[in-house]
N, C-alpha and C positions, 0 to 999 in steps of 0.2 A: 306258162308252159301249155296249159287247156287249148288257149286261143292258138298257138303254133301247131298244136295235135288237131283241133279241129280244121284245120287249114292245110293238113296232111304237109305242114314243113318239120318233116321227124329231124333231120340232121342238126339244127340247131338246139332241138331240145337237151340232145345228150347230151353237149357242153353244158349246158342250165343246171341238167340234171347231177351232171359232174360233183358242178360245184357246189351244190345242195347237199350231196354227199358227204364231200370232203369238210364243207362247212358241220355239219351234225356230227360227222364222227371226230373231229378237231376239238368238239364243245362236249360229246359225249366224256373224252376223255379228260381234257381238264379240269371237268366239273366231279371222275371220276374221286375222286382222293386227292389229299398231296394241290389242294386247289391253288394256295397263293404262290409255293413254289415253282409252281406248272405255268399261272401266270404270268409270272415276273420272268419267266425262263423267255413265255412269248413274247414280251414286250421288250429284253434285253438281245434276242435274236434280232426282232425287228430294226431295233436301235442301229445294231451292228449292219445289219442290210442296208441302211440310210445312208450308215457313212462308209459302205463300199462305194455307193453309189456317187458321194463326192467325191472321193478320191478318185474316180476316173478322171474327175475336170480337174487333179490337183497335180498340177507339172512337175511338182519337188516332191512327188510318191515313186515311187517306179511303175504302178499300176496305172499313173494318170499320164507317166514317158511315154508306156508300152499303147495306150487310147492312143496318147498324140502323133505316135509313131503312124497307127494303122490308119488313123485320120489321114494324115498326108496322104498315105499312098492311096485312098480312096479317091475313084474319079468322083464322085458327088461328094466330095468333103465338103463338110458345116463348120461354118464360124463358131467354135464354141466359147469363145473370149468372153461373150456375155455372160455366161455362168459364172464367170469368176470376178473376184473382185470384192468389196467390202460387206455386201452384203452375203455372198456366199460364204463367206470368213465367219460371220458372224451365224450363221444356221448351222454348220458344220460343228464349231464351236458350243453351238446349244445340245448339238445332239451329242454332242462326247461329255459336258457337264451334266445331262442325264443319267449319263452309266456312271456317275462319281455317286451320285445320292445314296444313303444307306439303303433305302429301302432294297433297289436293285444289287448289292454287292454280293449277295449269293449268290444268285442267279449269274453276277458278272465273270465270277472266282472259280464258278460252274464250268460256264462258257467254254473259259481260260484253260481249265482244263481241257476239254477235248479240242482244244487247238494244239495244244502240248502233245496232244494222245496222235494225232497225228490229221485229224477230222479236219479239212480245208475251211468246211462251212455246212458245223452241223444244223440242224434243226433244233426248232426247241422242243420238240417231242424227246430228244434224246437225252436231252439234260435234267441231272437227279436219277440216272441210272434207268431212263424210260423205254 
C-alpha cells in the first residue's frame, strides 16, 4: 500500500485497505470468545460455499439446470463439460464427507438451522447466535 501512496495511485489502495479491514475485524471477532465454535462455523460455511459452487456444474441439481439453462442462452457460451466428470464427482464428494466428521456437526446442525429459519446463505458470523 506505501509503494501505491507514494506513486499517488490511491484508488487501488482502498480495495487493499478494504480487505485488511474485513480481514482484522473477521479475526478480531473469532478470536473474540466462543473461538472453536466461531471456527468451525467459518470453515463449515466455507464447505457449503464449495459445494454451491459444484452444483452449478451438476445438471441433476436444479441449480446446475438453471446455470445450464442460462449458459445456452449466452452468446459466448463455455463448454463446461470439462468440469464434470469423475474427477469432479470425486472433489464434490470429499467436500460433503467434510461436513459428516464430528468435529464440524455443531457448526453443521448450526448451519441447518438458519436455512430452516429461512436465511438462503448465511454467514458464519451469524452462527451460535452471533
Amino acid at each position: 500500500m506505501s509503494i501505491l501512496i507514494s506513486k499517488a495511485s490511491i484508488d487501488p489502495v482502498t480495495l487493499l485497505l478494504r480487505g485488511s479491514l474485513e480481514t482484522y475485524f473477521g479475526l478480531e471477532y473469532l478470536l473474540e470468545t466462543d473461538t472453536s465454535n466461531r471456527s468451525m462455523a467459518f470453515m463449515v460455511c466455507y464447505f457449503h460455499k464449495k459445494l454451491k459452487f459444484f452444483g452449478k456444474f451438476d445438471t441433476k441439481t436444479t441449480q446446475g439446470q438453471q446455470f445450464e439453462a442460462s449458459n445456452r442462452r449466452d452468446r459466448f457460451q463455455l463448454d463446461f463439460s470439462t468440469f464434470r466428470g469423475t474427477k469432479f464427482e470425486i472433489e464434490k464428494n470429499n467436500w460433503e464427507a467434510l461436513l459428516q466428521k464430528p468435529i464440524y456437526q455443531a457448526a453443521e446442525t448450526e448451519y441447518q438451522r438458519l436455512i430452516k429459519a429461512g436465511e438462503s446463505n448465511p454467514s458464519w458470523y451469524r452462527l451460535f447466535n452471533g
